[in-house]
C-alpha positions, 0 to 999 in steps of 0.5 A, spaced: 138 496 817 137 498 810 140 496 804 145 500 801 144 500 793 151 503 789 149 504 782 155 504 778 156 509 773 160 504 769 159 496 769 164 492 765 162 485 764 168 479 761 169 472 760 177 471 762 178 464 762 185 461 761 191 466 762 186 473 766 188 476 760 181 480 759 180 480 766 187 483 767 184 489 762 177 490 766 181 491 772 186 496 769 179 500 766 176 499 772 182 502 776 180 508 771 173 508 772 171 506 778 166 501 774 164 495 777 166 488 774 163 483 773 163 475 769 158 475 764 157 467 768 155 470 773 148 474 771 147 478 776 140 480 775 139 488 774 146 489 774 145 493 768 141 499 770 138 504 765 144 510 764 150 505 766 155 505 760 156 498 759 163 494 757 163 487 754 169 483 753 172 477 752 178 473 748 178 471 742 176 464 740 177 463 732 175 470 731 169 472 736 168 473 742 167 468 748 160 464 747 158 465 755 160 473 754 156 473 746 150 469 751 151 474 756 149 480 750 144 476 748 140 476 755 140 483 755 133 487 754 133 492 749 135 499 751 132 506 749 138 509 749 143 504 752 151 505 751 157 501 752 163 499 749 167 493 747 173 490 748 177 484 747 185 480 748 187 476 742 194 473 740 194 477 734 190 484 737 185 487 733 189 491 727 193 485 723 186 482 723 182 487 721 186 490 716 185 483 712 177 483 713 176 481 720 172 484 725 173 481 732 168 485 735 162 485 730 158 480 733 158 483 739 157 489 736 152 487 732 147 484 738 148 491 742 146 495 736 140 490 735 138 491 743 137 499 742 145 501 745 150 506 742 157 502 741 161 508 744 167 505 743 172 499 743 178 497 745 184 492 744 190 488 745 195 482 745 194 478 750 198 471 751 194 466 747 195 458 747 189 457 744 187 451 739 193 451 734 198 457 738 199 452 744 203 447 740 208 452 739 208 455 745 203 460 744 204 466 742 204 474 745 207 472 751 208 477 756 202 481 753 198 485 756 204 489 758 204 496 761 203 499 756 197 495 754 193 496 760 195 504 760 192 504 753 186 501 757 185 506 762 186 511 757 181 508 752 176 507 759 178 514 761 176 517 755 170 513 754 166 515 760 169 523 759 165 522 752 159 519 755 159 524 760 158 530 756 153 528 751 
C-alpha cells in the first residue's frame, strides 16, 4: 500500500512544560489553521518542508524562550525564502516587558533571520506562571490563557496564514 504524505501548510513547533500553557495556544492556532503541531523534542526529521510557514513557541524562562524550543531553531537548515512566526506564554505577557526594553521573542528572532526566514508575525499572552520566584507566592496570571487569549491567537494565526497566502 502507498504511503500517503500530507504537507501541511502550517507547522507549529512548541515546548510546553508546566502548566500546557503554550500548548494550549498551538492547539487554538492549530484549530484556525489546520496546522499540524509538533514538540520541538520531538524532531521529526523533514517536518519543516520548504513553503510551509513555520511557528515556534514556548514559555518564557528569565526572559527567553525555552532552551529545547531555541535548540530546536538552531537545528533548522537555512531556508531561502522560509517563513514563520513566534509566539510565547508568559506570566507578565510581552507588552509590560517589552515596554521596559525587553524583548521575549529576540533570540528566537534573531536565530530564524540568521537561517534565511521571514519572521511574518508574533504573538503573546499570559499564561499561569509558577516558575522560579512566582511559585513561592503562588504564581501569578492565574486562569491565563483565558478565552479571550486563545481567540486572540486563532485571530493572530488566522491573519497570519492570510497575509502569507497573498504574498
Amino acid at each position: 500500500m502507498p504511503t500517503l504524505i500530507i504537507k501541511p501548510e502550517c507547522v507549529i513547533v512548541c515546548t510546553s512544560v508546566h502548566h500546557g500553557n503554550t500548548r494550549k495556544v498551538a492547539d487554538a492556532m492549530a484549530s484556525a489553521t489546520g496546522a499540524l503541531v509538533l514538540e520541538a523534542s520531538d524532531r521529526i526529521p523533514g517536518a519543516v518542508a520548504d513553503g510551509v510557514l513555520l511557528g515556534l513557541g514556548s514559555g518564557i524562562f528569565f526572559g527567553s524562550h525555552h532552551k529545547t524550543l531555541v535548540e530546536f531553531a538552531r537545528s533548522l537548515p537555512d531556508r531561502a525564502a522560509g517563513r514563520a512566526f513566534v509566539f510565547s506564554t508568559s506570566g507578565t505577557g510581552y507588552d509590560l516587558p517589552h515596554r521596559a526594553g525587553i524583548d521575549y521573542h529576540g533570540k528566537v528572532r534573531h536565530i530564524l533571520r540568521s537561517k534565511g526566514y521571514d519572521v511574518v508575525g508574533e504573538f503573546s499572552c499570559k499564561g499561569f506562571d509558577t516558575y522560579g520566584p512566582w511559585g513561592k507566592f503562588g504564581g501569578i496570571a492565574r486562569g491565563h490563557p483565558t478565552a479571550t487569549d486563545l481567540e486572540d491567537a486563532r485571530e493572530f494565526a488566522t491573519g497570519v496564514m492570510q497575509r502569507t497566502a497573498d504574498s
